[in-house]
C-alpha positions as CSV (number, residue, x, y, z in Angstrom):
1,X,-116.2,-24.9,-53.2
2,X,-118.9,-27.2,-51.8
3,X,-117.9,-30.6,-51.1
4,X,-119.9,-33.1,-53.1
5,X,-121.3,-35.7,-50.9
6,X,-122.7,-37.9,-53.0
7,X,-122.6,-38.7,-57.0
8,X,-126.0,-40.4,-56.8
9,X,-127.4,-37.2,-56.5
10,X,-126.3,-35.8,-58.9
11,X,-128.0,-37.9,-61.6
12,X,-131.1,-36.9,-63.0
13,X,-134.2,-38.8,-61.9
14,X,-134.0,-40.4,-65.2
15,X,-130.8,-41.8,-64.8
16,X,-132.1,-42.9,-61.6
17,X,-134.3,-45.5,-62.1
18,X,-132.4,-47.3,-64.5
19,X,-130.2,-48.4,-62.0
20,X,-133.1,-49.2,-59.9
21,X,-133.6,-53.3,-59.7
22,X,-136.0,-55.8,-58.4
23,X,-139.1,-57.0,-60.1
24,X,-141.8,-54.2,-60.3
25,X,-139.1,-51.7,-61.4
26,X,-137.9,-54.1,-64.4
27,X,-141.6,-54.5,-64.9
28,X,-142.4,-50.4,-65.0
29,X,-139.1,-50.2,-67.2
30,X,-140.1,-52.7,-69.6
31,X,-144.2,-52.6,-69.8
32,X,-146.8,-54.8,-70.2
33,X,-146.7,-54.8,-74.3
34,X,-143.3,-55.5,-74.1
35,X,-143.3,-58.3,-71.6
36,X,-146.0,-59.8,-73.6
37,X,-143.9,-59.4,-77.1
38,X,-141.1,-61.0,-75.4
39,X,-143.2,-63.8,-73.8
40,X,-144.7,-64.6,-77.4
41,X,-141.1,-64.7,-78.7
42,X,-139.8,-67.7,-76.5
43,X,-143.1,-69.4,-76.5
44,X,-142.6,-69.3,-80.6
45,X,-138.8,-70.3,-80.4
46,X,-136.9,-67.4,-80.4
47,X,-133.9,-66.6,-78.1
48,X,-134.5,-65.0,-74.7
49,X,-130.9,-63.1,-75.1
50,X,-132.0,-61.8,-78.4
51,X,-135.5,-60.7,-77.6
52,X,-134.5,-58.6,-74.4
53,X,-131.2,-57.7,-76.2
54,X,-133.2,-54.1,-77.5
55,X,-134.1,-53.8,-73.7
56,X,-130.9,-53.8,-72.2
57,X,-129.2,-51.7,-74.8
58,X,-131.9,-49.4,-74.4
59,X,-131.4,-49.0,-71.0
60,X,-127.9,-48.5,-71.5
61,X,-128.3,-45.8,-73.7
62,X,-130.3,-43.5,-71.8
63,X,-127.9,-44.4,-68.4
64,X,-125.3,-43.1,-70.7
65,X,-127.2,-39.9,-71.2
66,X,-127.6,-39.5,-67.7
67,X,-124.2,-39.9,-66.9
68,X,-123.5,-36.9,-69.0
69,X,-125.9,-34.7,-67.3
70,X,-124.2,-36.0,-64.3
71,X,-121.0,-35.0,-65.6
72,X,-122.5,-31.4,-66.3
73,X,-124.0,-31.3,-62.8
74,X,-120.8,-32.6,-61.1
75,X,-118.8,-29.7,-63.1
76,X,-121.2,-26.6,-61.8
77,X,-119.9,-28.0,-58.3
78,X,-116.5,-28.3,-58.9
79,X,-114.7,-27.5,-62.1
80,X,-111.9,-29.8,-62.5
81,X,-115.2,-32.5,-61.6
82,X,-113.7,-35.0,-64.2
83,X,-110.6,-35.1,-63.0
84,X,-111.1,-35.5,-59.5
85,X,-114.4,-38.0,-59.3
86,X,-112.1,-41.0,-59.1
87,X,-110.8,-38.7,-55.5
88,X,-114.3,-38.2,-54.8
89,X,-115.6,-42.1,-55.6
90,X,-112.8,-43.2,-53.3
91,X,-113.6,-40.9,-50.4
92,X,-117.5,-41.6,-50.7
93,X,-116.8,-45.2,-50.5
94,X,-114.4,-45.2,-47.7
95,X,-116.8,-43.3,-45.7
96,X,-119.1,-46.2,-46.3
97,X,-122.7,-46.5,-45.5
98,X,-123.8,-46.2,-49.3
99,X,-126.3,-47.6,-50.9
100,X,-126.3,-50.0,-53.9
101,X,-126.4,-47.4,-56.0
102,X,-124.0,-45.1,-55.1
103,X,-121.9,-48.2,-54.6
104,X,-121.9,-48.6,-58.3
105,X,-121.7,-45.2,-59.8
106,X,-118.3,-44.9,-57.5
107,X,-117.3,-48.1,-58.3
108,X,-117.7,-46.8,-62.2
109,X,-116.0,-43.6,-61.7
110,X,-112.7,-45.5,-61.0
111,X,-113.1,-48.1,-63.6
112,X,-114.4,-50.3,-61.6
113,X,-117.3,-53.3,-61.5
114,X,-118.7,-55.1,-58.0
115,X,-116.6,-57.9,-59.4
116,X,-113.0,-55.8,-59.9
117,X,-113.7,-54.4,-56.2
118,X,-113.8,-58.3,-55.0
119,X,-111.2,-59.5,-57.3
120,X,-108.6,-55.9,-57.6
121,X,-109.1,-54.4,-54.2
122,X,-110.5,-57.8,-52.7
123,X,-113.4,-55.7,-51.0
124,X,-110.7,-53.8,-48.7
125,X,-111.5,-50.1,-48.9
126,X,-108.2,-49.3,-47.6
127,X,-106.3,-49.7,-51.0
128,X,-108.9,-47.1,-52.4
129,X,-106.2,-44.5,-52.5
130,X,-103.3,-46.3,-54.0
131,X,-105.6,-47.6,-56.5
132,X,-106.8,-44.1,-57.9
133,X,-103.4,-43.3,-58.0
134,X,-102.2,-45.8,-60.2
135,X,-105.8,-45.8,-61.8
136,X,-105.4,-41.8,-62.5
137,X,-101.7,-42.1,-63.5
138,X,-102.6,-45.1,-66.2
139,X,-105.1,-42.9,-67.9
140,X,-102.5,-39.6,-68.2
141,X,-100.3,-42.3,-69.7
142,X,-102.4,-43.5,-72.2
143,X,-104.0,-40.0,-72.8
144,X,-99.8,-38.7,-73.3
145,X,-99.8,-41.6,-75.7
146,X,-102.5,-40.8,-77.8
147,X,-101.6,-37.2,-78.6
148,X,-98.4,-38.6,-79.5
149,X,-100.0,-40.5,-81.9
150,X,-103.3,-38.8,-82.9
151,X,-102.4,-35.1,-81.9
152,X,-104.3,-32.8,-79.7
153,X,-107.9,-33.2,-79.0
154,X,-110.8,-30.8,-78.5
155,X,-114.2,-32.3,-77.6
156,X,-116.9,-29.7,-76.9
157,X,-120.4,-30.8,-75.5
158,X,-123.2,-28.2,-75.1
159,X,-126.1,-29.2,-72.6
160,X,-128.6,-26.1,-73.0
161,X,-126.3,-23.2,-71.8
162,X,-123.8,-24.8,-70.2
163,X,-120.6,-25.9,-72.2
164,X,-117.8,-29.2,-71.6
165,X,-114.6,-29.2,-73.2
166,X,-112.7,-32.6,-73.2
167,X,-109.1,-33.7,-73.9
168,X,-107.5,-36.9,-74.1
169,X,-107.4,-37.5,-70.4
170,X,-111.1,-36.5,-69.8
171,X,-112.4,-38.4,-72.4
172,X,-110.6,-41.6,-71.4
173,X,-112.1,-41.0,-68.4
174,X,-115.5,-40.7,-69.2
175,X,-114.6,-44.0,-71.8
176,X,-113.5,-45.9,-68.2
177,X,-117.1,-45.3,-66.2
178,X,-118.8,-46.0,-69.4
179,X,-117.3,-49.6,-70.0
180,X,-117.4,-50.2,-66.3
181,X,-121.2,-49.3,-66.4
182,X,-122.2,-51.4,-69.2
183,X,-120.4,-54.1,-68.0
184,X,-122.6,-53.5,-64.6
185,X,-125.8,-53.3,-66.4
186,X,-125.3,-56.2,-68.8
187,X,-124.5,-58.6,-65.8
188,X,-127.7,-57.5,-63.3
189,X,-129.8,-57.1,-66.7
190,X,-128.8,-61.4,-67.4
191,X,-129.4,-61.9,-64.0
192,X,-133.0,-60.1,-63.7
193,X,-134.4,-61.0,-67.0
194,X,-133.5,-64.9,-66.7
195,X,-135.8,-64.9,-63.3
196,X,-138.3,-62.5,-64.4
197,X,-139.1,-64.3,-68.0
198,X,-138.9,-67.9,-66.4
199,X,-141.6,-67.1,-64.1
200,X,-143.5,-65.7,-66.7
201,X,-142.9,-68.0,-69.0
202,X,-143.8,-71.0,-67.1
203,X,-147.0,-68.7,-65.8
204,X,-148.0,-68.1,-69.3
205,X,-147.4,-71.2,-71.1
206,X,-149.6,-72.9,-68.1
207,X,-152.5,-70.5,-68.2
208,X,-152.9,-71.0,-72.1
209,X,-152.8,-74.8,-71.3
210,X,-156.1,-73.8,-69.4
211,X,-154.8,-74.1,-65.7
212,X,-155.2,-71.7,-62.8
213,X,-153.0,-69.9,-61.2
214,X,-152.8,-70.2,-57.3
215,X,-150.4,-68.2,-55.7
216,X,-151.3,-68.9,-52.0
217,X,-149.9,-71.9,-52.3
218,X,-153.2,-73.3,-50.6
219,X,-153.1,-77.3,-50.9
220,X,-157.1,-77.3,-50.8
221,X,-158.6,-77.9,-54.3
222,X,-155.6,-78.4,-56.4
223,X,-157.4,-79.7,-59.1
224,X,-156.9,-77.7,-62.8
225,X,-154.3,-75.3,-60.7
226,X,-150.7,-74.7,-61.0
227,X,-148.1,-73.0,-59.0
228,X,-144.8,-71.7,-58.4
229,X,-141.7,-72.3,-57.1
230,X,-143.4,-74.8,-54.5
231,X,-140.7,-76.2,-52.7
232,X,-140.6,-80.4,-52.9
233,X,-139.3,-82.8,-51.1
234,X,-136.0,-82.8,-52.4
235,X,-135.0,-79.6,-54.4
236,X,-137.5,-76.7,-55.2
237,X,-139.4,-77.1,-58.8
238,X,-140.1,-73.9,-60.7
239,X,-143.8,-74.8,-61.6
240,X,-145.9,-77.6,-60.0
241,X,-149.7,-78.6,-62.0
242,X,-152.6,-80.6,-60.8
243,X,-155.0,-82.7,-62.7
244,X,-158.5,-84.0,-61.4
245,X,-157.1,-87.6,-61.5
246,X,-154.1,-87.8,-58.8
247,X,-151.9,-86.9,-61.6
248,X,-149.7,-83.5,-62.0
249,X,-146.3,-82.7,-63.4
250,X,-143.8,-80.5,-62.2
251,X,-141.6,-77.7,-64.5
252,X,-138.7,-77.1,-64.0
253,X,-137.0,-73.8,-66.5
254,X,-133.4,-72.6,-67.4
255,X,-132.2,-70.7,-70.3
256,X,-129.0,-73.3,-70.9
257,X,-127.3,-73.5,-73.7
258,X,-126.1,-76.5,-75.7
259,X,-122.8,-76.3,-73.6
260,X,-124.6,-77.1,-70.2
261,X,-126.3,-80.7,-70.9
262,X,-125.0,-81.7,-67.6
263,X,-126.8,-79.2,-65.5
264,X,-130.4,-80.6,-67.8
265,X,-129.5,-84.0,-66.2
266,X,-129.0,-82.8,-62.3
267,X,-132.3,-81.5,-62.5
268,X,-134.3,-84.3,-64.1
269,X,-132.5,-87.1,-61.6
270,X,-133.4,-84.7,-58.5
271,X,-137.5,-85.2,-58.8
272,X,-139.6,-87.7,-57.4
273,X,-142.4,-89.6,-59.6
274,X,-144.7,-89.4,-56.0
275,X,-145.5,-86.8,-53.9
276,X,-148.0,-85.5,-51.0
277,X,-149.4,-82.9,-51.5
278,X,-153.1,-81.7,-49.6
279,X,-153.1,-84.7,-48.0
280,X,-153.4,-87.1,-51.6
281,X,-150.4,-88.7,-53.2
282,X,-150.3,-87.6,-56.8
283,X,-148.1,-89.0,-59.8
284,X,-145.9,-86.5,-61.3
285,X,-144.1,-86.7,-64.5
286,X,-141.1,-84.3,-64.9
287,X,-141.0,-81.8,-67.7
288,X,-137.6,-80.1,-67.8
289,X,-137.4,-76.7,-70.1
290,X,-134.0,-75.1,-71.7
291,X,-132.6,-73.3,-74.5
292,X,-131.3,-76.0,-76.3
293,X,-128.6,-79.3,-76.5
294,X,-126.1,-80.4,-78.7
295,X,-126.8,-82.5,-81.5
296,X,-124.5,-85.7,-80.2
297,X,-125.8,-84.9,-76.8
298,X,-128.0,-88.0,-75.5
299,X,-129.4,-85.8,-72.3
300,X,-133.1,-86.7,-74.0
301,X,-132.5,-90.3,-73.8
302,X,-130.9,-90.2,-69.9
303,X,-134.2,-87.8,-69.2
304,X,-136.3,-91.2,-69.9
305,X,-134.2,-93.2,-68.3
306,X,-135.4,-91.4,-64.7
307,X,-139.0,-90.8,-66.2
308,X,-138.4,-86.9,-67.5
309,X,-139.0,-85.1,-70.6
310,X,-136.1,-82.5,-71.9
311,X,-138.0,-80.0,-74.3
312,X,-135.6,-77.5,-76.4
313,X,-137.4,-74.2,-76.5
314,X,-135.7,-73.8,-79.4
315,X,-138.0,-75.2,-81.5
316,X,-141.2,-73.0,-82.6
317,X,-143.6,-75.8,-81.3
318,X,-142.3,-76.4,-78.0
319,X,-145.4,-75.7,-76.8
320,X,-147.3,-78.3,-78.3
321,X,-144.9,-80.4,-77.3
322,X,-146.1,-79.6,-73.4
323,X,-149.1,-80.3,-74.8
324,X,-148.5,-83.7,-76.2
325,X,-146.4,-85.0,-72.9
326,X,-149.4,-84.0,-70.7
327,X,-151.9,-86.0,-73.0
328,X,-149.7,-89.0,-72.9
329,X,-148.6,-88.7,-69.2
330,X,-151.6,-87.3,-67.1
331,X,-154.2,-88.1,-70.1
332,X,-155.2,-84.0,-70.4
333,X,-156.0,-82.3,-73.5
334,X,-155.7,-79.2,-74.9
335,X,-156.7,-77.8,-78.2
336,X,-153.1,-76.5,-79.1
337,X,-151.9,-80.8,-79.6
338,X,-153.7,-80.5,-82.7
339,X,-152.7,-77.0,-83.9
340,X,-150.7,-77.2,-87.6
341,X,-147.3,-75.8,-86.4
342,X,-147.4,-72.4,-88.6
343,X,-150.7,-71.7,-86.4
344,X,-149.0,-71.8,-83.2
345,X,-147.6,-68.5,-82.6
346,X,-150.9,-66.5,-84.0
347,X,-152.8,-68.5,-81.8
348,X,-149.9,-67.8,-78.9
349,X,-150.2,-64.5,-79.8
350,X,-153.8,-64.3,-79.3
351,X,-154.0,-66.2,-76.4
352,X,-151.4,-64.2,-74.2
353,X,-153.5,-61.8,-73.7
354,X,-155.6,-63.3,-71.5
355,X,-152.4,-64.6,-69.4
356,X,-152.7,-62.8,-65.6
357,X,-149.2,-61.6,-65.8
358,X,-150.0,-58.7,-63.3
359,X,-151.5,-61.6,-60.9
360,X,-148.3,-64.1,-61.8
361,X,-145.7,-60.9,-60.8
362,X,-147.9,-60.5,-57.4
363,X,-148.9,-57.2,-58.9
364,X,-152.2,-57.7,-57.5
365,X,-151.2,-58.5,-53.7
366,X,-149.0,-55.6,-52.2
367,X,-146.7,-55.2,-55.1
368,X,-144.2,-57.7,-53.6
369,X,-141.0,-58.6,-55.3
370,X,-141.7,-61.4,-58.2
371,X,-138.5,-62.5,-57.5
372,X,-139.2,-63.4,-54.0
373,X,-140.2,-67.2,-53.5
374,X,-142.0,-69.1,-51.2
């Protein structure tokens, strides 16, 4: 029987790219009409967890599909394939040298996420074996436990001709590297969409306002340009804008919730009003954007008090509200201040269109990584 080196290769390329991360494979995932959708949705109000919620669970589906095929390919190898891929995850990742990806699909065959490797084994390979033990053992228990209870149990699965009969112990198996996966997916999925949409959403709601997007982060003629993640003086902004009079504001983005006011303070007290930039001091104002605060929260008022402004994306006309802050502040004007606020998101959704989102990712200069920062 042929020794199976690897359980990475035995998913389908399908499976394959879902577990694939970095910005232009979330971008190829996901697609430019969806990016746009979801872009439109926090620029109107709505929740960033609940418009890439369908993405995610997506994704999880079809990586649960694959895992079955892996499942079938793993039994034409070795019979009792179920049984012993916890022996096989174990050996693969003692043997070490694996990449990400294999990493996790071992990691998922014994129940496992990155985090119960660094908190159950504390990232010591050497406890591998003891673990499956105890790991295999506490799934014939609970299997022994629930034909007690339940009776026997006959799954069968058909993939084309091949067939996959399941009892109590398989399927808690298979039950194990599903949680494990989803738990894997959901965390790097939270992770990877909070960067990619605050770029994107700081790219798009700045190009509607009429500014250019400069991503050489060339300090010649700043004036009517934006870029970002410029790294200031004292911590790095997300966005940074220049007006033709000396004036600009800088951005700075986080999906918090009502429960994290404190961290909405930290970054309004960390900007400067004045800074240097292409040899020119300009006046910045400080435009801090998040999910939402609590109602007794006073974060707003301690925002003025160090010359910020705390918008709520929460609210469908946080746009205008940019809009209005950069009228008073750097005295710049955009039609969308005087928009009734039932107009905004048909004209949003008109006008993201024209938002360089493939120029904003660096699609357009060597496919780097958007999540990569200067």
């Amino acid at each position: 029987m042929p020794k199976i080196e690897s359980l990475y290769a035995l998913l389908p390329d399908h499976g394959q790219q879902f577990l694939k991360s970095g910005g232009l494979s979330v971008v190829n995932q996901i697609g430019f009409d969806v990016i746009r959708r979801v872009i439109v949705d926090v620029l109107s109000g709505k929740n960033i967890r609940e418009s890439t919620e369908f993405l995610t669970r997506k994704r999880l589906a079809s990586l649960n599909f694959s895992l079955v095929k892996l499942i079938f390919n793993g039994i034409e190898k070795d019979p009792n394939f179920l049984t012993n891929i916890g022996k096989i995850a174990s050996r693969i990742l003692t043997e070490g040298g694996n990449s990400k990806q294999e990493k996790w699909l071992c990691n998922w065959a014994l129940g496992l996420t990155n985090k119960g490797v660094q908190n159950i084994l504390r990232d010591n390979t050497d406890g591998l074996d003891d673990y499956y033990k105890k790991y295999l053992d506490t799934n014939l228990e609970a299997a022994s436990e629930a034909e007690d209870l339940f009776g026997d149990l006959e799954v069968n699965f058909e993939l084309n001709d091949k067939s996959l009969e399941l009892n109590w112990v398989e399927l808690s198996l298979i039950f194990n590297i599903v949680g494990s996966s989803t738990l894997t997916i959901r965390g790097s999925e939270k992770s990877q969409y909070g960067k990619l949409f605050e770029k994107l959403i700081l790219g798009s709601i700045l190009s509607i306002l009429n500014f250019d997007y400069q991503s050489s982060k060339d300090e010649k003629n700043l004036q009517g340009k934006f870029w970002l993640s410029r790294q200031g003086e004292k911590r790095e902004s997300d966005a940074t804008l220049f007006h033709n009079n000396g004036q600009g504001a800088r951005f700075d983005i986080g999906f918090i919730g009502r429960g994290n006011p404190e961290i909405s303070l930290d970054k309004v007290s960390r900007f400067q009003r004045h800074i240097e930039v292409g040899k020119r001091n300009w006046e910045i104002t400080t435009i801090i954007l998040v999910d939402r605060v609590g109602n007794n929260s006073d974060i707003k008022e301690q925002a003025r008090a160090v010359n910020g402004h705390l918008i709520e994306m929460s609210n469908n006309n946080w746009p205008k509200k940019v809009a209005e802050i950069l009228s008073d502040e750097i005295d710049y004007y955009h039609e969308i201040k005087d928009l009734e606020d039932d107009d905004i998101e048909e004209y949003l959704n008109q006008e993201v269109k024209k938002v360089p989102i493939k120029e904003i990712l660096g699609m357009n200069e060597g496919n780097q990584d958007l999540f990569n920062s200067s």
